[in-house]
C-alpha positions as CSV (number, residue, x, y, z in Angstrom):
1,X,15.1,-8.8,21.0
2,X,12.4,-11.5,20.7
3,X,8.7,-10.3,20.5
4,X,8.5,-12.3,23.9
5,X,10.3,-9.8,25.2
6,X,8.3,-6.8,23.8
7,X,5.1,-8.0,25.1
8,X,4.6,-5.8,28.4
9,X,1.7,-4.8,29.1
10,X,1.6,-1.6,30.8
11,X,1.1,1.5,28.7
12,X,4.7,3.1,29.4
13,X,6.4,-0.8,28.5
14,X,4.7,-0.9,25.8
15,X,5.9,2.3,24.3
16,X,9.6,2.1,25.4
17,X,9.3,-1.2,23.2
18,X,8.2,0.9,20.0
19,X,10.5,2.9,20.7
20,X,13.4,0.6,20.6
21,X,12.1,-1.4,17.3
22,X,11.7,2.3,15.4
23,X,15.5,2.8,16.7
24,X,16.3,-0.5,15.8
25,X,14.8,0.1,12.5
26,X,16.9,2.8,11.3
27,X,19.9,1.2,11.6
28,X,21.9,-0.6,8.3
29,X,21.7,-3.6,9.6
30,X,17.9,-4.0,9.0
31,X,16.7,-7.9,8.0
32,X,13.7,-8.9,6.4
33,X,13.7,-11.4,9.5
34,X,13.6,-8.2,11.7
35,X,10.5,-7.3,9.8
36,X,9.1,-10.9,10.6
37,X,9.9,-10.2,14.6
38,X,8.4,-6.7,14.3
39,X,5.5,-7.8,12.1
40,X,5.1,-10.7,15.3
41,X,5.5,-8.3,17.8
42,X,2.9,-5.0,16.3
43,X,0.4,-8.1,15.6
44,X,0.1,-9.5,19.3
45,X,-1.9,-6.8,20.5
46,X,-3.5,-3.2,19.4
47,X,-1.5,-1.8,21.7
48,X,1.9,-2.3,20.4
49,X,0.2,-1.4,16.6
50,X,-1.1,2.0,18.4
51,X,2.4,2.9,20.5
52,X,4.2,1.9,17.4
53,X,2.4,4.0,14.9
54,X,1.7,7.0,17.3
55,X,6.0,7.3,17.9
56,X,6.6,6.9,14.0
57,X,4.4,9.7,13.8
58,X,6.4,12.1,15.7
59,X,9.9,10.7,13.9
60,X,8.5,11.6,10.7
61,X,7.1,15.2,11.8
62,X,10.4,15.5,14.0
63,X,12.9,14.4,11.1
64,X,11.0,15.5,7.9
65,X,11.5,12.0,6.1
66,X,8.1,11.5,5.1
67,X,8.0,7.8,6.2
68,X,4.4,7.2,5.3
69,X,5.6,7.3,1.6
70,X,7.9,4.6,2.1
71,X,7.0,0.9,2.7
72,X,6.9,-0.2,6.4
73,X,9.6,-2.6,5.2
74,X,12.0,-0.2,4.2
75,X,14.6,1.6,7.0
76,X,14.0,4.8,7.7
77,X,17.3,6.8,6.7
78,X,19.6,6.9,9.8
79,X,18.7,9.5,13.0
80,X,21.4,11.5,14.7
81,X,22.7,8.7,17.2
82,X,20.7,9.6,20.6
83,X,19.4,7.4,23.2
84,X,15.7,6.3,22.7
85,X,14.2,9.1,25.6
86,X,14.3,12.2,23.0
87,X,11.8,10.2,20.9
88,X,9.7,9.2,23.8
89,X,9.6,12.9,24.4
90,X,8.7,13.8,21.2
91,X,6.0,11.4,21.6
92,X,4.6,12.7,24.4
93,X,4.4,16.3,22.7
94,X,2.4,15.2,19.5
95,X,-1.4,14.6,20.2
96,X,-2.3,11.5,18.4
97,X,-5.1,9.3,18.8
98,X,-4.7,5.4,17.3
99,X,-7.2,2.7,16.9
100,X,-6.9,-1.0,15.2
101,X,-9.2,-1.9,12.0
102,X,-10.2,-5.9,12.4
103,X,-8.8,-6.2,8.8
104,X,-5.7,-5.9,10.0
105,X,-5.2,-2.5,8.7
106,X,-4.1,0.8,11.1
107,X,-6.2,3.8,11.3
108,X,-4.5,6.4,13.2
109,X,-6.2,9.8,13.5
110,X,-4.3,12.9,13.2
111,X,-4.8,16.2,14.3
112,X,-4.9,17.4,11.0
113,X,-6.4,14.1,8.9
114,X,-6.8,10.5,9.2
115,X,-4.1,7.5,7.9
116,X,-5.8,4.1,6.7
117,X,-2.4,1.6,6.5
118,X,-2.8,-2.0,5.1
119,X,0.0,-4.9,5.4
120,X,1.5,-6.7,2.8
121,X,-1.2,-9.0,1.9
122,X,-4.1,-6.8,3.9
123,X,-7.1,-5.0,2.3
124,X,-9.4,-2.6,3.9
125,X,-12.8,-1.0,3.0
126,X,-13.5,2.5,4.1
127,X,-17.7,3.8,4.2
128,X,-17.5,7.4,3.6
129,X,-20.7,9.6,5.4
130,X,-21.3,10.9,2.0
131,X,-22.1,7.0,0.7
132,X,-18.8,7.0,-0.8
133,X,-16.6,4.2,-0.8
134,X,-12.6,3.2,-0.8
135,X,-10.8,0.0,-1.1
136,X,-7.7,-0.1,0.0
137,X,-5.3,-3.0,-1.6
138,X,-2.0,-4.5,-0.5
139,X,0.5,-2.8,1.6
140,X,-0.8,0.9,0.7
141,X,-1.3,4.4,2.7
142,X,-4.2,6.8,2.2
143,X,-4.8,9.7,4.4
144,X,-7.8,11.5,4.7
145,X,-9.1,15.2,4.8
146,X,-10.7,15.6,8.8
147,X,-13.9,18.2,8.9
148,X,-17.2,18.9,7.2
149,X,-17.5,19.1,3.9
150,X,-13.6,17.6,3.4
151,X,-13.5,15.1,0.6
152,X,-10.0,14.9,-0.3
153,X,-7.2,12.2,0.3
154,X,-4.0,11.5,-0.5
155,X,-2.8,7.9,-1.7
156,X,1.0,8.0,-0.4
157,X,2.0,4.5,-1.1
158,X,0.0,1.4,-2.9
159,X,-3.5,0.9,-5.0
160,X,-7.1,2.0,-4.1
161,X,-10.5,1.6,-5.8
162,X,-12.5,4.7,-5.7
163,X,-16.5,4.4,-6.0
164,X,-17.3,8.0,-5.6
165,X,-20.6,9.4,-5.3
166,X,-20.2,12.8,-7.4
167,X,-21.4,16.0,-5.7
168,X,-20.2,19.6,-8.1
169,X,-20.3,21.4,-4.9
170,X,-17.8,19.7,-3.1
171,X,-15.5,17.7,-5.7
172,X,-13.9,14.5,-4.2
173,X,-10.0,14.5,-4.9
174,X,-7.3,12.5,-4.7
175,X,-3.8,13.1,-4.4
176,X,-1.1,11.0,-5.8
177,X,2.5,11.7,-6.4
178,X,2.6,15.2,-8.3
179,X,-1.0,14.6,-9.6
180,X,-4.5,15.4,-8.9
181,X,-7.5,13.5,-9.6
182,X,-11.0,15.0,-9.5
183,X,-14.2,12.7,-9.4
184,X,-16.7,13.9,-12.0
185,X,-19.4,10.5,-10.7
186,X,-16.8,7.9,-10.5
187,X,-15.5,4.5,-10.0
188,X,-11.9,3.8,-10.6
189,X,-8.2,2.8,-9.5
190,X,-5.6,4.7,-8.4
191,X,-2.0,2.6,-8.3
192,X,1.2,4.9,-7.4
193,X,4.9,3.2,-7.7
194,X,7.5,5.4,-7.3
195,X,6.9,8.4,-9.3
196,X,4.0,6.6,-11.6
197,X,0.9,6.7,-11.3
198,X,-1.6,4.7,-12.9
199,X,-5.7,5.6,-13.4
200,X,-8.3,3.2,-14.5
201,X,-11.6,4.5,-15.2
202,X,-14.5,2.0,-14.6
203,X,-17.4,4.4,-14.5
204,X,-18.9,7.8,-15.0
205,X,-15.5,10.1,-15.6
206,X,-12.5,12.0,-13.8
207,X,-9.9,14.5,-14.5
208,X,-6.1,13.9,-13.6
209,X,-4.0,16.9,-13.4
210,X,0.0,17.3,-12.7
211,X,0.0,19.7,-10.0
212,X,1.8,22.5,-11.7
213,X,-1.2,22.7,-13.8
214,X,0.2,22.0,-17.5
215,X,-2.3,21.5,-20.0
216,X,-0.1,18.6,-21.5
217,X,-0.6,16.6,-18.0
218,X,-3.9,17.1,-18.0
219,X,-6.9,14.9,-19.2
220,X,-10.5,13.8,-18.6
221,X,-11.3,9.9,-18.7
222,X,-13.7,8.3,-19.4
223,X,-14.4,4.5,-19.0
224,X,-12.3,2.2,-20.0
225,X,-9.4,4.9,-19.7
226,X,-6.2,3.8,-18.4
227,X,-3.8,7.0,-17.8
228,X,-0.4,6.5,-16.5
229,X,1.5,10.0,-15.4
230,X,5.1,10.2,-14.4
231,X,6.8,13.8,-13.3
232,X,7.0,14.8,-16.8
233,X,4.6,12.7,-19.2
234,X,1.6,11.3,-19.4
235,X,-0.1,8.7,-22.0
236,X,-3.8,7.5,-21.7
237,X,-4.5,3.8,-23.3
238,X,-7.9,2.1,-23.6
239,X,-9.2,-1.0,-22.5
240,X,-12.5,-3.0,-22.4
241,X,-14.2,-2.2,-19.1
242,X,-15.0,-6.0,-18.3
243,X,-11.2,-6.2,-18.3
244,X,-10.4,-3.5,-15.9
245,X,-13.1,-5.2,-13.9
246,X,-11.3,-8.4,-14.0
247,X,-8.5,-7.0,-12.4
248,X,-10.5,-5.9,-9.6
249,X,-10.3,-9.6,-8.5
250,X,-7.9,-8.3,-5.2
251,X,-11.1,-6.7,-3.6
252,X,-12.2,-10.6,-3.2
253,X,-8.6,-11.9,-1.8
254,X,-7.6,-13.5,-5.6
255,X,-5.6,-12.4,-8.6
256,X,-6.8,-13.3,-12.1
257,X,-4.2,-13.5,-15.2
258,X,-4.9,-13.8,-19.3
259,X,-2.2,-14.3,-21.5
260,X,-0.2,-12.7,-18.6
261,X,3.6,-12.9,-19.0
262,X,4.9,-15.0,-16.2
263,X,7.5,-11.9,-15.4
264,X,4.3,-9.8,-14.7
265,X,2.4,-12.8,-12.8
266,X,5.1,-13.0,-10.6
267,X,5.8,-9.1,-9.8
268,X,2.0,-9.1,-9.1
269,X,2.1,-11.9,-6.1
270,X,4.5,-10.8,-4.6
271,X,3.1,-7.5,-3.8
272,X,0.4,-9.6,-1.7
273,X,3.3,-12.0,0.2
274,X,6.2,-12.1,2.0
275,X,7.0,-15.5,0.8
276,X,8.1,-14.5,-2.7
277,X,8.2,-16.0,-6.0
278,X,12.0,-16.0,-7.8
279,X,12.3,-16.4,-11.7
280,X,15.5,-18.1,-12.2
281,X,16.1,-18.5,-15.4
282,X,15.5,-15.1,-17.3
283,X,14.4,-17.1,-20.1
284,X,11.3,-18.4,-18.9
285,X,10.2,-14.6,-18.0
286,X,8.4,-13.7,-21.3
287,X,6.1,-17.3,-21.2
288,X,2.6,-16.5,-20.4
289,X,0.4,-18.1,-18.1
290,X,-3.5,-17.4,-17.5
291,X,-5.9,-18.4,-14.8
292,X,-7.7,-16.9,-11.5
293,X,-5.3,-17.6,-8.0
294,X,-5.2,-17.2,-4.4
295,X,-3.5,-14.2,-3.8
296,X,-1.5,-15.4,-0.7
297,X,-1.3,-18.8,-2.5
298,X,2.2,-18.7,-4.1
299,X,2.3,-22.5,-3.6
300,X,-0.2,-23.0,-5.8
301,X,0.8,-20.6,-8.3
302,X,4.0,-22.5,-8.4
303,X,2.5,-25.4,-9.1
304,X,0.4,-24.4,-11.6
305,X,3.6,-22.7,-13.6
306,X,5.2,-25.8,-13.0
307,X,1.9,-28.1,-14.7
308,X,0.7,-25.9,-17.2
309,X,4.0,-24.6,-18.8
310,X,6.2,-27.3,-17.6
311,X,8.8,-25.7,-15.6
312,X,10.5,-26.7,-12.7
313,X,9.9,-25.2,-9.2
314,X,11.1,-25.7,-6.0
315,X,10.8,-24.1,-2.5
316,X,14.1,-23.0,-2.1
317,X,15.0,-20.5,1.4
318,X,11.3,-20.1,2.2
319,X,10.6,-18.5,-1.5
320,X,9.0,-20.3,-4.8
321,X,11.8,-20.4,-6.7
322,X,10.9,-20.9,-11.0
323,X,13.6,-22.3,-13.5
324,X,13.4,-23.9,-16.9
């Protein structure tokens, strides 16, 4: 199935083609070059993004699988084996509405919120009526509350700067995982992976509670805070602020390191790219390397792993592959 073939362009075409990549997408046999033909095939036209989303919707509602919380590159767990019509009639039954951001991000508004959805490599600022504002980083998922006064999301998958202007009657709150946090006149970061979740406070302060409201998961920052939660624990660290800033460097498209170990450089571009970087040599891991990059750049990065600490590196498969 080439994305030449997917690009119809009348409205029920369009749809029967979502519908056969989200069937062809729950199979086993899944590639990452499938992703790069569905990637091709959602980015020719708003359309396919919108059919595509709108039909994922209803096979998460219809199945329970809670897609949104896993990356768009991962198969959805297997469906009963039925022909591609059922879905398109589930389709047809859920009311969804579906626009395209220019940032490459989805928006798709629900009956009962609104999804923001950036790619892997894709960032997307959100202006709140309130003045409020949200960031949305690399391949991450926020819904939002719908309806006056509603000023609470949830950050399914991904990272997210908050700059939060604080109102007592109506607290802003975020979801994450199986924790809350409550603005208190706030600008932070919000990172969930798997079941941690990570908090950075940059201004003002917040509170972060576990949702079964124990008092030993719950805590107010303050800036320069950096909580990290898990299902059962949670440990608060402190930073300088002008470092927490520094890390903020993704809001302008680059990544900034200091003293960073090159296993840590690495896991952090290749949250931004599809072309990966590979550490071969597990001994090499633990050097540290420091500098401001690119963040879809892994050529460079490569290069400069391969100048400053002397390494060898190679494209090898498409990926940047690292070595002693």
């Amino acid at each position: 199935m080439s994305a030449s073939e997917h690009s119809l362009p009348d409205a029920s075409g369009v749809e029967e083609c979502a519908a056969q990549w989200l069937e062809r997408r729950s199979c086993e046999d899944w590639s990452e070059a499938n992703d790069v033909e569905l990637e091709t095939w959602l980015a020719q036209s708003p359309a396919h993004a919108v059919a595509f989303m709108r039909l994922e919707a209803a096979w998460n509602r219809t199945t329970r699988l809670a897609a949104l919380q896993q990356p768009m590159r991962h198969p959805l767990k297997p469906a009963p084996q039925t022909s591609r019509v059922p879905v398109l009639k589930i389709a047809a039954a859920v009311l969804v509405t579906a626009a395209v951001s220019i940032g490459g991000s989805l928006l798709a508004l629900h009956q009962e919120n609104q999804t923001f959805a950036t790619t892997i490599g894709g960032r997307e600022a959100l202006a709140l009526g309130d003045g409020s504002k949200i960031e949305l980083n690399t391949d991450t998922v926020l819904r939002m509350a719908r309806g006056s006064g509603q000023r609470k999301v949830w950050l399914d998958r991904g990272e997210a700067y908050f700059d939060i202007k604080h109102d007592a009657t109506h607290p802003f709150v975020v979801m994450v995982g199986k924790h809350r946090i409550t603005d208190l006149g706030t600008k932070f970061i919000v990172r969930q992976e798997g079941d941690r979740v990570e908090v950075k406070l940059l201004e003002g302060s917040a509170r972060i509670d576990a949702n079964d409201g124990a008092p030993a998961h719950t805590a107010v920052l303050k800036p320069g805070d950096v909580a990290v939660a898990t299902e059962d624990a949670m440990s608060i660290a402190k930073k300088p602020v002008k470092l927490l800033v520094s890390e903020l460097g993704w809001r302008r498209g680059v990544l900034t390191f200091d003293h960073t170990t090159l296993a840590d450089a690495v896991a952090e571009f290749n949250r931004y790219n599809r072309r990966k970087v590979v550490i071969a040599d597990p001994s090499v891991a633990k050097l540290e390397i420091g500098g401001t990059f690119p963040a879809d750049d892994v050529t460079l990065f490569g290069r400069a792993a391969k100048t400053a600490l002397g390494l060898h590196v190679e494209d090898h498969g498409g990926n940047v592959v690292i070595s002693q």
